[in-house]
C-alpha positions as CSV (number, residue, x, y, z in Angstrom):
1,X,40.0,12.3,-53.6
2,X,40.0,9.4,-56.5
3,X,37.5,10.1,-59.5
4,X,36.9,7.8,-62.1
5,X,36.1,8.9,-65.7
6,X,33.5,5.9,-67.0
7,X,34.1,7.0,-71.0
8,X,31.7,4.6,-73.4
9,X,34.1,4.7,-76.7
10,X,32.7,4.1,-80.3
11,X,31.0,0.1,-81.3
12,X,34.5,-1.4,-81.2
13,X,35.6,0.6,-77.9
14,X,38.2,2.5,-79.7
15,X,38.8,5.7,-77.7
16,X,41.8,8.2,-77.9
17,X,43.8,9.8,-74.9
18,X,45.7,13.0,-74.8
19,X,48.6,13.6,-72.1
20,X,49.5,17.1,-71.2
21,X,53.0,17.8,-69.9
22,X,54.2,20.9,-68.5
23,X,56.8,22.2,-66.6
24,X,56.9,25.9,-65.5
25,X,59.9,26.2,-63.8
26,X,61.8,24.6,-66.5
27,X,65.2,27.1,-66.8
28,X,66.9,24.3,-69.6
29,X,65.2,21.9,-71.9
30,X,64.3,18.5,-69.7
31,X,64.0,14.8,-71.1
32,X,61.4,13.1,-69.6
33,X,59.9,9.3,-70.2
34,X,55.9,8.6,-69.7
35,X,54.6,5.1,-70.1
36,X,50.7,4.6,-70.1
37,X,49.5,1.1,-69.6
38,X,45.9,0.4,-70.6
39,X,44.6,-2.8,-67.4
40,X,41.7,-5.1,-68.0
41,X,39.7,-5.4,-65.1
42,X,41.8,-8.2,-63.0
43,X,44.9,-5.6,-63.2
44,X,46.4,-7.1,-66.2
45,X,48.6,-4.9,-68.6
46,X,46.5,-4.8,-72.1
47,X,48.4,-2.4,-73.8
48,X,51.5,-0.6,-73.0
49,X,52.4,2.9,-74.9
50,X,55.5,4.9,-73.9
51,X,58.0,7.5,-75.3
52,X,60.5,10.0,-74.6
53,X,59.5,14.2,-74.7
54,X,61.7,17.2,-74.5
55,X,59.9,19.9,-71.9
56,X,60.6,23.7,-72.4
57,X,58.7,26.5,-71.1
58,X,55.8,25.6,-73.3
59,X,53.2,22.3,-72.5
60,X,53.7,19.7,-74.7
61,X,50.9,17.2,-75.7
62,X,50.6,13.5,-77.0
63,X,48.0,12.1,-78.4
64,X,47.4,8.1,-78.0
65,X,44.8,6.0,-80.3
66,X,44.0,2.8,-78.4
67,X,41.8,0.9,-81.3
68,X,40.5,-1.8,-79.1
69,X,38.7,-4.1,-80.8
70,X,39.8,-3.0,-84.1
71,X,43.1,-4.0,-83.3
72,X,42.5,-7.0,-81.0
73,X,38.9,-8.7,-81.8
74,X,39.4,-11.3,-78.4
75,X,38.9,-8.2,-76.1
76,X,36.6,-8.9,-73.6
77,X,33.6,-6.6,-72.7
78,X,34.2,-4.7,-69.6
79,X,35.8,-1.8,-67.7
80,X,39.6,-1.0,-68.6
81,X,41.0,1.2,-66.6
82,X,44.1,3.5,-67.5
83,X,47.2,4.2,-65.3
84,X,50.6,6.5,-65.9
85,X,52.9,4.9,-63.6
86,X,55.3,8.3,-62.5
87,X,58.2,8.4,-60.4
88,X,58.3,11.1,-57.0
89,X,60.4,13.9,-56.5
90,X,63.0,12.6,-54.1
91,X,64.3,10.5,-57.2
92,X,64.4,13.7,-59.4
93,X,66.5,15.9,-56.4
94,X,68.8,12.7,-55.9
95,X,69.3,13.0,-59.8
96,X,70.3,16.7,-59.1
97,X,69.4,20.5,-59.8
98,X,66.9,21.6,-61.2
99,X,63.7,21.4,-58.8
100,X,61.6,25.1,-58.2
101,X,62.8,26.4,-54.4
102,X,60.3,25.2,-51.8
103,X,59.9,21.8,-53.6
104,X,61.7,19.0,-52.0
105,X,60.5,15.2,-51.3
């Protein structure tokens, strides 16, 4: 099931996000990339943020300030929508150990 959070931000639609990462069955510290692209509502990439994080046994968060208008007056008004593009399993088990038994692609 898809849901959709409709999220009215401040007069110059500035909003912030926070991405939670996690990985319990973690046995070694694990270097993972994230990219999150921001999409106006024809599908085109707005805004792109991205970075690197080190996992361990305990989550990690990231905090991302989109300023919207602030930072780019010619935004249209409209509906963005947010996506975190990820990659699936079977490329983590080609890349070797490290998946929890049970888990495969």
């Amino acid at each position: 099931m898809k849901t959709r959070n409709l999220y009215a931000g401040d007069t110059q639609g500035s909003r912030s996000f926070t991405l939670d990462f996690s990985y319990p069955f973690v046995e070694s510290a694990q270097d993972i990339t994230w990219r999150l692209e921001l999409l106006d509502a024809r599908g085109n990439i707005v805004q792109r943020w991205q970075g690197i994080e080190r996992l361990t046994d305990a989550p990690r968060k990231v905090n991302i300030d989109w300023a919207a208008r602030s930072a780019d007056p010619s935004l249209a008004d409209g509906v963005y929508t947010v996506r975190m593009p990820g990659r699936g399993l079977r490329l983590c088990e080609e890349q070797g150990p490290g998946l929890p038994d049970g888990l495969r692609a």
